[in-house]
N, C-alpha and C positions, 0 to 999 in steps of 0.2 A: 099512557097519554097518547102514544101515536096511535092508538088502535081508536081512541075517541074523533081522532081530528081524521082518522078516516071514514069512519063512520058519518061525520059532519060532511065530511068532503062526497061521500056517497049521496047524502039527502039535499045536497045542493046548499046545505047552509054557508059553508065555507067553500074557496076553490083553492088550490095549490098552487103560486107562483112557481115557486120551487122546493129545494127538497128545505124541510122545514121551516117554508116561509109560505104563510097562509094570508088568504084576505075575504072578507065578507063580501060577498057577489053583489053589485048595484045590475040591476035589473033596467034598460031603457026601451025605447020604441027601436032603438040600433042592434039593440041584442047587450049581453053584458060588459061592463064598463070595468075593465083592467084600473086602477092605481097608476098614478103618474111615478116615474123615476124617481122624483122629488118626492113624491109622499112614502113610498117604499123604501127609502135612505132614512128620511129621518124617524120612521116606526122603528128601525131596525137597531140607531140609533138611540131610540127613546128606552127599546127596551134592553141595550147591553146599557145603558148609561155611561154612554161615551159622544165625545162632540165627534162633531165631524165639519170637516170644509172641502168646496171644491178645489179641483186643481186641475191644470192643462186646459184638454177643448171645454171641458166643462163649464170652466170658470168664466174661460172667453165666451161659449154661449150664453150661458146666464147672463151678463152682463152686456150681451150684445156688441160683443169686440169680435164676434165671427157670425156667419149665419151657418155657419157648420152644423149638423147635428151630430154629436160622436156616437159610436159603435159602442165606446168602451169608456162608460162615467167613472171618474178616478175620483176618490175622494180621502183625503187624509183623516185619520181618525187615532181617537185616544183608544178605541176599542182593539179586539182581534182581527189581525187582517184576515181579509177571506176577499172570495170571488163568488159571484150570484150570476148564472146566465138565464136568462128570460128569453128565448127564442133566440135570435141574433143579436139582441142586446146584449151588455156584460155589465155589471155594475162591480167595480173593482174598488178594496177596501184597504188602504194601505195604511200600516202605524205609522205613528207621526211622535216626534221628539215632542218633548211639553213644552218648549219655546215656540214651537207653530201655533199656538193655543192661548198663548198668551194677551191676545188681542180684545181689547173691550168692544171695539163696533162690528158692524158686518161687514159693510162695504171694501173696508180698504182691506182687509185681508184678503176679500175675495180679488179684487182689484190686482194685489203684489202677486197670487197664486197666477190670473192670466197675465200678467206683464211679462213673469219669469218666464211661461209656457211661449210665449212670442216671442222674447227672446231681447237683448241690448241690443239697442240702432235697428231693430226689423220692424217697428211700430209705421203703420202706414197713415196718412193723412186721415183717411174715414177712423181709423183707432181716435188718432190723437183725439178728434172730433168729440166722436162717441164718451171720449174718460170726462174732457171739459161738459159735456151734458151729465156726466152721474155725480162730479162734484158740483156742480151747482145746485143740483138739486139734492146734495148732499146734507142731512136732516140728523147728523151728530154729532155735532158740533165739540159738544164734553170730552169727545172719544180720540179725534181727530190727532192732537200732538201725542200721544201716549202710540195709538198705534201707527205712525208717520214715525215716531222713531225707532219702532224695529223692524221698517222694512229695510231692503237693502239701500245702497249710498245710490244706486244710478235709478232705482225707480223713486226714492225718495226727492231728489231731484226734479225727475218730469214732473213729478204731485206739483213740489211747489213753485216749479215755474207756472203749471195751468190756473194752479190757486191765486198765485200774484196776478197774474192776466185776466182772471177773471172780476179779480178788488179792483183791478187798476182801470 
């Protein structure tokens, strides 16, 4: 098998992120087009068939609670941990207990994943801001009491005081 995918990677069909992680070349007027973070997690993902979530700066960038960009994407997972470096990037792969999985929606675990990475009482006024903007615009309504009861007691708190503030 690897003697094929080098031979692909010879003919320019496929190119080498790294060592056994391949991707089909996009061709532009810029020269060729690399796979975002995000699409190379969840391929990798797709194909050990295991979830994965963010955590730390990750979580907070995605969601816009930092404008950080991290070094080193951490992401919890049902799969094998492992570590993927792409130049100076690192995409870090951590197991994860099956109660971090447990969650029906997206948002709020990702949500509990950056509260925890910021940390009790470090939440700054642009944060606070920014959470009351993702639950308003918050689109799972079915999901919300089931995963709001197993985050922790201090970030389940801030949820529902910005929730009530935002009803009331």
């Amino acid at each position: 098998m690897s003697r094929v995918l080098s031979r692909l990677v010879d003919q320019k069909k496929l190119a080498r992120l790294a060592t056994g992680v391949y991707y089909k070349p996009r061709e532009t007027d810029f020269g060729m087009v690399k796979p975002s973070i995000e699409q190379i997690v969840r391929a990798i993902a797709r194909r050990d068939h295991a979830q994965i979530m963010p955590t730390g700066q990750t979580a907070e960038n995605r969601l816009g609670l930092s404008t950080q960009i991290p070094l080193n994407h951490v992401y919890l997972t049902t799969g094998s941990a492992r570590s993927i470096v792409l130049g100076n990037t690192r995409i870090v792969f951590k197991r994860s207990a099956p109660r971090n999985f447990a969650y029906k929606g997206k948002l709020i675990p990702t949500l509990i994943q950056a509260m925890k990475s910021i940390g009790r009482g470090n939440l700054t006024d642009r944060q606070r801001t920014r959470i009351k903007e993702l639950l308003s615009s918050y689109n799972e309504p079915e999901t919300f009491e089931h995963d709001l009861a197993l985050a922790p007691l201090w970030i389940k708190k801030i949820i529902t005081q910005t929730t009530k503030a935002l009803q009331g």
